[in-house]
C-alpha positions in Angstrom: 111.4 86.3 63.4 110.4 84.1 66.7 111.4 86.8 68.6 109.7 89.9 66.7 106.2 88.0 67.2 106.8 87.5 70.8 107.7 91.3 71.2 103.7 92.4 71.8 102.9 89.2 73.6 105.5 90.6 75.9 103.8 93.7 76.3 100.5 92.6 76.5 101.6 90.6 79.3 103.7 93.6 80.6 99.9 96.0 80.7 98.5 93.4 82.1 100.3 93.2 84.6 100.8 97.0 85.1 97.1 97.1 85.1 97.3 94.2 87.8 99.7 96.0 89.7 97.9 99.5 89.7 94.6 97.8 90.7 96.5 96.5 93.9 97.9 99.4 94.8 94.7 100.7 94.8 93.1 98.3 96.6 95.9 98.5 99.4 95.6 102.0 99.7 92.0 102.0 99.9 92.7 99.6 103.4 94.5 101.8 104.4 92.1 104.7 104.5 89.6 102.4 105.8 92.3 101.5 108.6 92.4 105.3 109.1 89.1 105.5 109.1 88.3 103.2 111.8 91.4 104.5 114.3 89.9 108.3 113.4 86.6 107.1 114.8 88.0 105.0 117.9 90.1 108.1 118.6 87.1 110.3 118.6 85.0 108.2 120.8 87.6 108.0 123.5 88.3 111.7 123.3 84.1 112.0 124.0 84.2 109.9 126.5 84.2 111.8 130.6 85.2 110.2 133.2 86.5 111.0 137.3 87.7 107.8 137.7 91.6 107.5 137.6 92.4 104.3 136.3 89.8 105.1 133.5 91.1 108.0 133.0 94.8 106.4 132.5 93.0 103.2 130.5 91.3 106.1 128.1 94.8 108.0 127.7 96.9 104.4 126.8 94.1 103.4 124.2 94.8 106.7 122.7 98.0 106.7 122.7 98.1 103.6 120.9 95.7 104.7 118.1 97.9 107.0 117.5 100.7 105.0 117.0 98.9 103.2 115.0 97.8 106.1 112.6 101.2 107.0 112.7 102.8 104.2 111.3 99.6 104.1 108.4 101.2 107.6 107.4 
């Protein structure tokens, strides 16, 4: 009988933690898009950026390229 009345405790516990578990996926994923976000916008202000110099030039291209590595590994 101890064990029939500790059934729904069980899954009360279980939801709970379901419901736990759902809300932290969804807070993780929400970072995430907020870490997309932000490397989106970096990536658009060094693509508006002009420039004749060079090594600003090469400084602009390596920033990008590492936004995008970033963005790549969010994906």
């Amino acid at each position: 009988m101890a064990s029939a009345l500790e059934s729904p405790r069980l899954e009360t516990e279980g939801s709970k933690t379901t419901e736990e578990e759902k809300r932290r996926v969804q807070q993780e994923r929400a970072a995430r898009e907020r870490q997309k976000q932000s490397l989106n916008l970096q990536k658009e202000q060094i693509l508006s950026q002009r420039t004749s110099s060079p090594l600003r030039r090469q400084a602009l291209e390596a920033a990008l390229n590492h936004i995008e590595l970033q963005l790549e590994a969010l994906d």
